[in-house]
C-alpha positions in Angstrom: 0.0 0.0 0.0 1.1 3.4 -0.8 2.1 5.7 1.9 -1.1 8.4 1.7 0.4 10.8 4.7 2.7 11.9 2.2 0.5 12.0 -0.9 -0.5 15.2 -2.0 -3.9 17.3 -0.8 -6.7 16.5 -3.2 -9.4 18.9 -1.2 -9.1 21.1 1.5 -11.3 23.2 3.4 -10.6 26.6 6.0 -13.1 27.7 8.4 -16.3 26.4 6.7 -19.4 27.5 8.7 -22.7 27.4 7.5 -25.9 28.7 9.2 -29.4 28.3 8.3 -32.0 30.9 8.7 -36.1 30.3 9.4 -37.8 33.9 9.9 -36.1 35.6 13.0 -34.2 32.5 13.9 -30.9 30.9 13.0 -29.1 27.8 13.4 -25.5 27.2 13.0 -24.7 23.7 11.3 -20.6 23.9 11.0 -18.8 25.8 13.0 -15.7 26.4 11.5 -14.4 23.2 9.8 -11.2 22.8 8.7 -10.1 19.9 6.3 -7.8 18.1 4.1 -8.3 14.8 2.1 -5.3 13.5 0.6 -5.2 12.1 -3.4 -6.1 8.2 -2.6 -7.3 8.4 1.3 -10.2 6.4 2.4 -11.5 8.8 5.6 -14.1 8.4 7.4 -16.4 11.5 9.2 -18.2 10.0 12.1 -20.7 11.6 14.6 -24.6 11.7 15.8 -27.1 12.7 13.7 -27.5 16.6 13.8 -23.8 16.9 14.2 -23.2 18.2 10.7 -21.4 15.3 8.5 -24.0 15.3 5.9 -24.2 19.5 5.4 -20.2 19.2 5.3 -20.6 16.5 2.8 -22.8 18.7 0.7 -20.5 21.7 1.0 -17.6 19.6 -0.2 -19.4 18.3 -3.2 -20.7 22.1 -4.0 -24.4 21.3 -3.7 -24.5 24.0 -1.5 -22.3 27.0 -0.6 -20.8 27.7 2.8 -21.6 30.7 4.9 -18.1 31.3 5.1 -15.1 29.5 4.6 -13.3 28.4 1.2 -13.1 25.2 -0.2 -10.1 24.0 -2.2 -9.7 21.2 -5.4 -5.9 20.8 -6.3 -5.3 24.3 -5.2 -8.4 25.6 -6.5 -11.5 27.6 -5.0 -14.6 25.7 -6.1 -16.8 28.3 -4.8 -15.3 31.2 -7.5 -16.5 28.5 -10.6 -19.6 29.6 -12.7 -22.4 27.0 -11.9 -21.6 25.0 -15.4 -18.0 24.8 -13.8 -19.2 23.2 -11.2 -21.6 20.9 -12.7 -18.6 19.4 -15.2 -16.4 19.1 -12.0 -19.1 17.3 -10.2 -20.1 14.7 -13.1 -16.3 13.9 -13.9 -13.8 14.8 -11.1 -16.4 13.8 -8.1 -18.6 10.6 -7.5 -21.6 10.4 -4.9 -22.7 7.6 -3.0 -26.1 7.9 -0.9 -27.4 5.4 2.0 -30.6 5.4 -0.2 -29.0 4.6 -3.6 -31.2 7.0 -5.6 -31.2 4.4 -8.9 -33.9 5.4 -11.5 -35.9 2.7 -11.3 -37.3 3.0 -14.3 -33.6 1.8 -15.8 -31.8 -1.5 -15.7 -28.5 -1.3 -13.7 -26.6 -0.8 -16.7 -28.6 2.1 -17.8 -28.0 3.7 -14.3 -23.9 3.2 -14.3 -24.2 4.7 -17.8 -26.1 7.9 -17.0 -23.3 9.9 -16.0 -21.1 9.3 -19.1 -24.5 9.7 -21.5 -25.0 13.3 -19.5 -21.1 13.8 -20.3 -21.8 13.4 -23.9 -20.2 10.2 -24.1 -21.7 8.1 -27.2 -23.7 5.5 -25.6 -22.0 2.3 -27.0 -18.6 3.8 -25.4 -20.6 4.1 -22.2 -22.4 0.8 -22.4 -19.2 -1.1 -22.8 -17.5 1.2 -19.5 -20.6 0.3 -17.5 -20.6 -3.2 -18.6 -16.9 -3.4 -17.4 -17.5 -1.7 -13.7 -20.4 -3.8 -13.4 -18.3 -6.8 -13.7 -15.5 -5.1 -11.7 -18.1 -4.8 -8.7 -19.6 -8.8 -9.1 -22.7 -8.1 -11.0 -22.0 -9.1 -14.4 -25.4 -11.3 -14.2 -27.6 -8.4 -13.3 -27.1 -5.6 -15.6 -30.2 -6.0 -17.4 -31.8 -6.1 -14.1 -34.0 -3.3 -12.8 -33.4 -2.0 -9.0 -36.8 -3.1 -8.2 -35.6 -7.1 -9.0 -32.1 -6.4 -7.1 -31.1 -6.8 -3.2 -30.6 -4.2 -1.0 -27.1 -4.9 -1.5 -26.9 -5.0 -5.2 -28.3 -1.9 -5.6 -25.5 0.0 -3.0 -23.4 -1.6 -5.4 -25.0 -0.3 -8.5 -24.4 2.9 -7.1 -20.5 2.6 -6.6 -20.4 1.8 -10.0 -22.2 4.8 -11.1 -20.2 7.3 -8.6 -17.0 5.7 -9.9 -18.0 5.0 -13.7 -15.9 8.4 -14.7 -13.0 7.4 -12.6 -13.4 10.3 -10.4 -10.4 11.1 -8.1 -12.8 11.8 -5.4 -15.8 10.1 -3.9 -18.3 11.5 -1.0 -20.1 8.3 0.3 -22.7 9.6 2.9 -24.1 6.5 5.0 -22.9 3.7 2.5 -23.9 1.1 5.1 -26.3 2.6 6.5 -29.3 0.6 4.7 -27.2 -2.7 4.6 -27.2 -6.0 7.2 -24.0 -6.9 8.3 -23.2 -8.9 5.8 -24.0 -6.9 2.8 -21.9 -3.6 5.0 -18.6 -5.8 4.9 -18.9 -6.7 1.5 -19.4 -2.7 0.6 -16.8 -2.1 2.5 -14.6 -4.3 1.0 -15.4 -3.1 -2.2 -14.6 0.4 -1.4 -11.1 -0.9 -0.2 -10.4 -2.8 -3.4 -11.5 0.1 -6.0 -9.6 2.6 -3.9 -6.4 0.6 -4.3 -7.0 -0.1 -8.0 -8.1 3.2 -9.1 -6.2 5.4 -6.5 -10.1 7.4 -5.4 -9.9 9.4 -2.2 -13.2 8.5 -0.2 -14.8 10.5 2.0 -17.0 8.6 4.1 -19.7 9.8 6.5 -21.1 6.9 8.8 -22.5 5.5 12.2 -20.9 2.4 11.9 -17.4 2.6 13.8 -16.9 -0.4 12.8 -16.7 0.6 8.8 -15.3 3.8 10.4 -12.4 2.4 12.1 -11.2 0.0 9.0 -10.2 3.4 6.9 -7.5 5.2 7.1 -8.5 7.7 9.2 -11.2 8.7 11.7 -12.6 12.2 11.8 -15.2 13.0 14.9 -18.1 15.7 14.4 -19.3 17.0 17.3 -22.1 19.9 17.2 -20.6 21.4 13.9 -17.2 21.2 15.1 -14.3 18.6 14.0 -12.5 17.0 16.9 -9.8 15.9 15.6 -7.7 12.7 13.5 -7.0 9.1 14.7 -5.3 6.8 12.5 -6.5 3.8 12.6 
């Protein structure tokens, strides 16, 4: 394995804070977050629910825009790039992974690992033959013609790995992977994650419950009440 600590920084972040506003009152999410993933980490976020992980996730991916703080892609501010700027960088350089896989079910599992190379303008017998190939890569070479209806819970998280990583992105934000999953199905996801990370080099940002997923990554960040607490390598 590749020594990461020394890798480069893929995506950082300085004083992120982001506060919500209802009428007269306010509520303050992140309080001041700073972060760094490294090109090829597997981190993990962990904390209660409330604590912030998912609006940090959201930040880092650009779905939303922080109250203050800057944000930072191989050296760049992702917050000064026109919305289309944004959009490419999210459909090529980032993949997104969901506890609720948010498949089109109207699609066969081949459609759905396609979709982000069609919406890339990719001719769609390039991107059937790339899905067919991370399909396979992922164990489901018997189930691509398969809608998500007709596949397990576990099959379709891994549907969706395939589609956040069918552009080879060099970053992937996974928010409660294993959250939806038994035991079983949770080690196999994770497992997954471990394998494609060495093999195509994707940092993963992971936001979880489970310690025990937590604790098999690289490193561990706690969120407590919009705050990070600090690293533990594990």
């Amino acid at each position: 394995m590749s020594n990461k600590k020394n890798s480069p920084e893929l995506l950082v972040c300085t004083g992120l804070t982001k506060t919500y506003a209802d009428g007269n009152l306010t509520s303050q999410v992140l309080k001041g977050v700073d972060l760094s993933v490294k090109e090829g980490e597997l981190l993990a976020i962990v904390g209660s629910s409330g604590s912030g992980k998912s609006t940090l996730l959201h930040l880092l991916g650009a779905l939303d825009k922080p109250t203050q703080g800057e944000i930072y892609y191989q050296g760049q501010n992702i917050h000064t790039w026109k919305d289309k700027v944004q959009a490419k960088w999210r459909n090529q350089e980032m993949g997104f992974i969901y506890q609720f896989h948010h498949l089109l079910s109207e699609f066969s599992a081949l459609e759905n690992v396609a979709m982000p190379l069609l919406i890339a303008g990719v001719n769609i017998k390039t991107a059937t033959i790339k899905a067919q190939k991370i399909l396979q890569r992922v164990g489901l070479s018997k189930r691509m013609d398969y809608r998500p209806a007709k596949l397990s819970g576990g099959e379709r998280q891994r549907v969706a790995i395939a589609r956040a990583l069918i552009n080879e992105p060099k970053l992937v934000l996974a928010d409660e992977p294993t959250g939806n999953l038994d035991a079983r199905n949770a080690e196999s996801v994770y497992q997954l994650l471990r394998t494609l990370n060495a093999e195509f080099g994707t940092a993963f940002v992971v936001v979880t419950h489970d310690l025990s997923l937590a604790h098999k990554l690289d490193r561990v960040e706690l969120m407590i009440n919009g705050i990070l607490q600090g690293t533990s390598d594990v």
